[in-house]
N, C-alpha and C positions, 0 to 999 in steps of 0.2 A: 077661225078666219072670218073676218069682218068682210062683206061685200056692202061698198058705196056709191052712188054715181057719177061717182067723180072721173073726168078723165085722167090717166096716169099722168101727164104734164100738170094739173093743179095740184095746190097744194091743200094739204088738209091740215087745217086751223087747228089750235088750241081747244077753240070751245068746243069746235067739232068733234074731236076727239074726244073730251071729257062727255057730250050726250051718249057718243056710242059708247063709253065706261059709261054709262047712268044707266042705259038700257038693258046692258049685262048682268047691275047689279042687281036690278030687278029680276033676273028672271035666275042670276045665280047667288044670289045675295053671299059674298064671300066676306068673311071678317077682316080683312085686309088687303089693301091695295098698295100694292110694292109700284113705285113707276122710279124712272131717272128724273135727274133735277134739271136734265137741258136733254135735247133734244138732237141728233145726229144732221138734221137742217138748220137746224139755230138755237140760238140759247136762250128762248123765250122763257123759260122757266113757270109756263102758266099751266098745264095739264095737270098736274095735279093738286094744286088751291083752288083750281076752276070744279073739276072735277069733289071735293072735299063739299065746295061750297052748294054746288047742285044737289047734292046727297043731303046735306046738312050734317056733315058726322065730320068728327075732328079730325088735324092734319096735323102733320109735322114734318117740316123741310129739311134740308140737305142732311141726314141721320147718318151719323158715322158709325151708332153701334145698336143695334135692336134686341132687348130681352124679352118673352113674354113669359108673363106672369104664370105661377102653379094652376090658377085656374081658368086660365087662358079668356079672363073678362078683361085683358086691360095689356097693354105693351110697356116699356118701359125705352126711351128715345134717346140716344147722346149725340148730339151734336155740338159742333165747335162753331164757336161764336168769336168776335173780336177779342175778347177778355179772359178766354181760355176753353171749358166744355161746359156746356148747359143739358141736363137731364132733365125730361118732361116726361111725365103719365100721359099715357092717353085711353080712354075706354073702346073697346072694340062694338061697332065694326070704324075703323081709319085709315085714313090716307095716311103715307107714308114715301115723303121721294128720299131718293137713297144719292148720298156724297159719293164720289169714289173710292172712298179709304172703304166703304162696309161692307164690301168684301172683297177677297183675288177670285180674278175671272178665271174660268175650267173652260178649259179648250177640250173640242170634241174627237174624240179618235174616228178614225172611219168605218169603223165597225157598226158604231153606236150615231151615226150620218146615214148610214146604209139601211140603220132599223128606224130611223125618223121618217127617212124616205115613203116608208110602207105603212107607216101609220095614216088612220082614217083623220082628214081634218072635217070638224064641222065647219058648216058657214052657216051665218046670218047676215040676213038680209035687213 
């Protein structure tokens, strides 16, 4: 859990966003950043090429299918383009926004609702 000063009526930015992924990854440096290609307030589409770009480590947009590699140094991306599916490498650590096809959503039973509940969130500040 992210805490900002923001009031709940603002909104928080794109870039905004993508600093507080910068700051995380510094402190958890994770080989991979999965995010959405739009956004449940709009469909700016910039959080993660913003975020790629701050970082400096490679991206790849709306990913219909993600392989990684045996040695897990490198991904392997499908995405559908106008002219049919385009496959890209990418070296790890990368961004990655994910299409809707890349995968079906799992709905939570209430059992496993009930043990989220009770789990410790961190926060940073």
């Amino acid at each position: 859990h992210v805490k900002t000063d923001l009031r709940t009526d603002q909104d928080l930015q794109p870039l905004a966003v993508a600093k507080i992924f910068q700051h995380l990854h510094e402190k958890e440096s994770p080989s991979v950043w999965m995010l959405g290609k739009q956004a449940i307030d709009d469909d700016s589409n910039q959080t993660g090429q913003l975020l790629a770009g701050l970082l400096g480590i490679p991206q790849a947009a709306f990913a219909s299918e993600v392989k990684v590699s045996d040695d897990k140094a490198s991904v392997e991306v499908t995405r559908e383009i106008d002219g049919g599916l385009q496959t890209i490498k990418l070296n790890l650590p990368a961004v990655i926004t994910a299409d809707l096809r890349l995968n079906e959503p799992r709905y939570a039973t209430l059992p496993n609702i009930m043990k989220a509940k009770k789990k410790k969130i961190d926060e940073i500040d």
